[in-house]
C-alpha positions in Angstrom: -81.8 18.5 -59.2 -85.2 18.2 -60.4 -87.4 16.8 -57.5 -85.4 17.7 -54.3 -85.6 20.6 -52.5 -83.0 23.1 -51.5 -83.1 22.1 -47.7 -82.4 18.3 -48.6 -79.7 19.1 -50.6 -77.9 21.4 -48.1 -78.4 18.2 -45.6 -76.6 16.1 -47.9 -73.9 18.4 -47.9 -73.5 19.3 -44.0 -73.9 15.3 -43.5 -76.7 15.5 -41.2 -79.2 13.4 -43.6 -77.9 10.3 -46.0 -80.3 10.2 -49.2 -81.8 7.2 -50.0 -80.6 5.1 -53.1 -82.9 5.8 -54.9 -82.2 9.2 -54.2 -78.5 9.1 -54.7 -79.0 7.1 -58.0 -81.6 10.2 -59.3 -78.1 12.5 -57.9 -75.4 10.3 -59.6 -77.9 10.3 -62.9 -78.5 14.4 -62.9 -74.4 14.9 -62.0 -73.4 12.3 -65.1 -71.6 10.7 -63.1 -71.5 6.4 -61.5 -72.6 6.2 -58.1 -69.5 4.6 -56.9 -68.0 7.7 -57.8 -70.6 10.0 -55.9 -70.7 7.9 -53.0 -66.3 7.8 -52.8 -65.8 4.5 -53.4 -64.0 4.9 -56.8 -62.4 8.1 -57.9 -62.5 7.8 -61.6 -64.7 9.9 -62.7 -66.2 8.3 -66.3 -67.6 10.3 -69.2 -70.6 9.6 -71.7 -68.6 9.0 -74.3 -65.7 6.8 -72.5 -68.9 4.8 -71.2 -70.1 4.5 -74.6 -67.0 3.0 -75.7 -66.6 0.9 -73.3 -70.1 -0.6 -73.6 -69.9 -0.8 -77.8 -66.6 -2.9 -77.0 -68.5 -5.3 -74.1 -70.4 -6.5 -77.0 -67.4 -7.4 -79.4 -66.7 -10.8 -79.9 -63.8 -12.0 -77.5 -61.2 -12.1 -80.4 -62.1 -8.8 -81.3 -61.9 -7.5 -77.4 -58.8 -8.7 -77.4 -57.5 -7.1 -80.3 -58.7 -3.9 -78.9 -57.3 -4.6 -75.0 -53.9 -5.3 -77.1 -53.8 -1.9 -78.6 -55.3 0.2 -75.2 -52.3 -1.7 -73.4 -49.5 -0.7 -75.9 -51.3 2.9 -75.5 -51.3 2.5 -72.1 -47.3 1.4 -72.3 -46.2 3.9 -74.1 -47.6 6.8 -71.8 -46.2 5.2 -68.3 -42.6 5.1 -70.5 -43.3 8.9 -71.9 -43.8 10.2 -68.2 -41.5 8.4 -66.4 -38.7 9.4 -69.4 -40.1 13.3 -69.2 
């Protein structure tokens, strides 16, 4: 990562130093990844482009969002019925 030595990296990884948050934020940034992700607390790791989407659809109109969460959910349906029937 641009900015952080070798050493401070390696410290990281052994857990003998924490980075700051700013620090972890400029990791979680250069990985493409959320920090909650880096830092364990979620493990869904969430693409550009699903990000993207989900932040052209936060600006819908709610009747719109709906129409959308009503089509995800059927999508959604249909692939817990699909693996459970597989």
């Amino acid at each position: 990562m641009p900015g952080t030595q070798g050493p401070a990296i390696g410290r990281y990884e052994r857990e003998l130093a924490k980075p700051t948050i700013e620090v972890a934020s400029k990791l979680a940034k250069f990985l493409d990844v959320y920090l909650d992700y880096l830092v364990g607390n979620s493990d869904i790791e969430i693409d550009k482009t699903m990000s993207k989407c989900i932040q052209e659809i936060s600006k819908f109109p709610n009747d719109y969002k709906q129409h959308v969460f009503a089509v995800l959910d059927a999508f959604i349906a249909k692939s817990k019925i699909r693996m459970i029937t597989t």
